[in-house]
C-alpha positions, 0 to 999 in steps of 0.5 A: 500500500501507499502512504499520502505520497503515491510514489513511497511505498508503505508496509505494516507488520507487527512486532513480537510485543503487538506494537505496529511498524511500517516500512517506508520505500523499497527496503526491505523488498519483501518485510514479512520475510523478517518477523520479530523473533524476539520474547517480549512482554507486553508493553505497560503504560500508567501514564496519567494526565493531571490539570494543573488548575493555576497554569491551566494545562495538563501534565503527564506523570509517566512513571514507567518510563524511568528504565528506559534504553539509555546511551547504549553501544553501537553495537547494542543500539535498538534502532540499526537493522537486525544483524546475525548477532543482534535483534532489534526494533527494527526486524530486518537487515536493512531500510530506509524509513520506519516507524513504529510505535514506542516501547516506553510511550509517554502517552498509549491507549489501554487495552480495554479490561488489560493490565493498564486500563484502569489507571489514574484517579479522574472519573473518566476511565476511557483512555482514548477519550480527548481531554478538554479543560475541565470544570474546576469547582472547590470540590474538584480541584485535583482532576486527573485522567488516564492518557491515552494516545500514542508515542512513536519512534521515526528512524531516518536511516539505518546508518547509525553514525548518519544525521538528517543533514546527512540524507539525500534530497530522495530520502529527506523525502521519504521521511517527509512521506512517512511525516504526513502519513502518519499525521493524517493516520493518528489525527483519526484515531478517536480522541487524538487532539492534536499530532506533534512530529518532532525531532530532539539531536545531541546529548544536551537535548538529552536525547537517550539513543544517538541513532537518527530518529525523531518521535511523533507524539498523538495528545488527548489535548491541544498543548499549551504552546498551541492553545496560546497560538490560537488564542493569539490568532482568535484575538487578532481576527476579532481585531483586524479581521485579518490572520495573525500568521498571514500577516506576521510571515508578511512582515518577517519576510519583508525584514533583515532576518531572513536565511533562506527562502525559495517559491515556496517557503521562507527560512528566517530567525523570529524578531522575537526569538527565544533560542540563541540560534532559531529559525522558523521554516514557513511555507508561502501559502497557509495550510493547517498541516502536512497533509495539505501541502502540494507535492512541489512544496514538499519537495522545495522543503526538503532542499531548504530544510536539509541546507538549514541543517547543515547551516547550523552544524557549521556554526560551532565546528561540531554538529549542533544539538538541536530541537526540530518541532513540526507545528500543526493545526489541532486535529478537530479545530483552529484548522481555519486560522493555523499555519503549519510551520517548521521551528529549529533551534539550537541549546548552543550559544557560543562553542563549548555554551549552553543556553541554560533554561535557569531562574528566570526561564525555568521558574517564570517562563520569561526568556532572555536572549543573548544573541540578537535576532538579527547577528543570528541571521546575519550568521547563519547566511554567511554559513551558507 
């Protein structure tokens, strides 16, 4: 079967545990000749979102994921292809793109009547249900409910030592196929609110395995950092009638921030930036997400996304650890005013210096940033 690009082929099959995996392209030629023969358990999930009532968001307490697979050897790395001597995630000895579901998920749906479907403390018991803000009354200021969803794990390439900016414009591609394929899968399954694909690089991002992967979060809820967005976007029709997204990207084009840009989209560092080193990827014309794009957007992406990356590992002489964060109209709503964007951004201000989410980040949510927007900008076109 195909996913949303008619040209990536895409094969399911099903690991020794239950949890899916899917090929993306041509490799393996033939996935089922390669089943999953190792022994595992089952996976078990208590993972329950719980509001808190003064900042007016959810947050997900994920106790079982403390043993999770930490730094492990090359040679023990659970996302290379299967070799004569080692089994791993991925069953057979070569691919180009798979996905598959997380084994220590933050968020998953409960099998109904299993082991980790009653769980939490709210009222509601079903784990797939999208969880709203709730009504807080003094009585019911503690609520909480199990989170359901799904977590999954997106490994760009078998090379172990490769990274994003290594892959070809083919491949850069084939992940983006398997990007909004699997947005389009997990924004239908029934209480998904929004879907996140996102990509954490470097050990000072904390990132636990160092092969090339990104993760695709399914939330019950609609995150903060969205929910500001599209209450800045309501705000700013109910003003001017126009949308905020439409006439910020006008004006940043229009300024001295820009990195790169091509027909369809524009590279530039915010005015506002919070990172040392950040640039927001926009396509020209506004579209909720990445299943509304038009197949030479995708395309002009990945040629500026893949030179953006290799921009910033040039910055410090050593590749840059970085955090790359899809943004998407929820599933269900906002659809109308949201524009879809791409944000990347570095830890790193300076070789050998972290920007550190300290006092002030950390304990008020106020940034500050060190570098100007605009020397970023200006440094970032030199490196290209």
């Amino acid at each position: 079967m195909t996913c949303g690009d008619p040209l990536v082929r895409k094969t399911a099959v099903t690991l020794a545990d239950g949890r899916a995996l899917i090929y993306y392209g041509t490799i393996p030629e033939h996935p089922a000749d390669y089943p999953d023969r190792r022994r595992l358990d089952p996976v078990q999930v208590r993972s329950e979102a719980r509001w808190d009532p003064l900042l007016g968001e959810w947050v997900v307490i994920a106790g079982h994921r403390q043993n999770r697979t930490f730094q492990p050897s090359a040679d023990q790395c659970p996302l290379c292809p299967t070799s004569a001597g080692t089994s791993t995630e991925i069953p057979a000895p070569e691919y180009e793109v798979v996905v598959f579901e997380n084994r220590f998920p933050m968020l998953r749906a409960a099998d109904p009547g299993g082991a980790d479907a009653d769980h939490g403390n709210g009222a509601d018991r079903h784990p797939m249900t999208a969880t709203a803000p709730p009504r807080i009354t003094q009585s019911s200021l503690l609520v909480g409910h199990p989170a359901g969803g799904r977590c999954e794990v997106v490994c760009f390439s078998q090379d172990h030592a490769a990274s994003f900016a290594d892959l070809s414009q083919a491949q850069a591609e084939t992940v983006m196929a398997a990007w909004t394929d699997r947005s389009a899968e997990l924004a239908r399954l029934p209480g998904v609110a929004q879907v996140y694909c996102f990509e954490n690089r470097g050990a000072e991002i904390g990132v636990t395995l160092p092969h090339p992967h990104g993760q695709i979060y399914a939330y019950p809820y609609v995150t903060p950092r969205t929910e500001r967005m599209l209450q800045s976007c309501a705000s700013y029709r109910r003003d001017t009638g126009r949308s905020l997204f439409d006439d910020m990207l006008a004006a940043e084009r229009a300024a001295a921030r820009i990195v790169s840009q091509g027909n369809h989209w524009t590279a530039f560092v915010p005015y506002a930036a919070h990172w040392p080193y950040e640039v927001h990827l926009y396509p020209h014309r506004r579209v909720p997400g990445l299943t509304a794009l038009a197949t030479q957007e995708r395309t002009e992406f990945c040629e500026l996304y893949l030179d953006l990356l290799s921009r910033f590992d040039r910055l410090f002489d050593r590749p840059a650890p970085y955090v790359s964060a899809w943004h998407q109209a929820p599933a269900h709503r906002g659809g109308e005013d949201f524009a879809l964007h791409l944000e990347l951004f570095t830890v790193m201000r300076a070789p050998g210096k972290l920007k550190y989410l300290a006092g002030s980040e950390s304990g008020m949510g106020a940034f500050g940033n060190d570098i100007a927007p605009e020397a970023a900008a200006s440094r970032l076109r030199r490196l290209g």
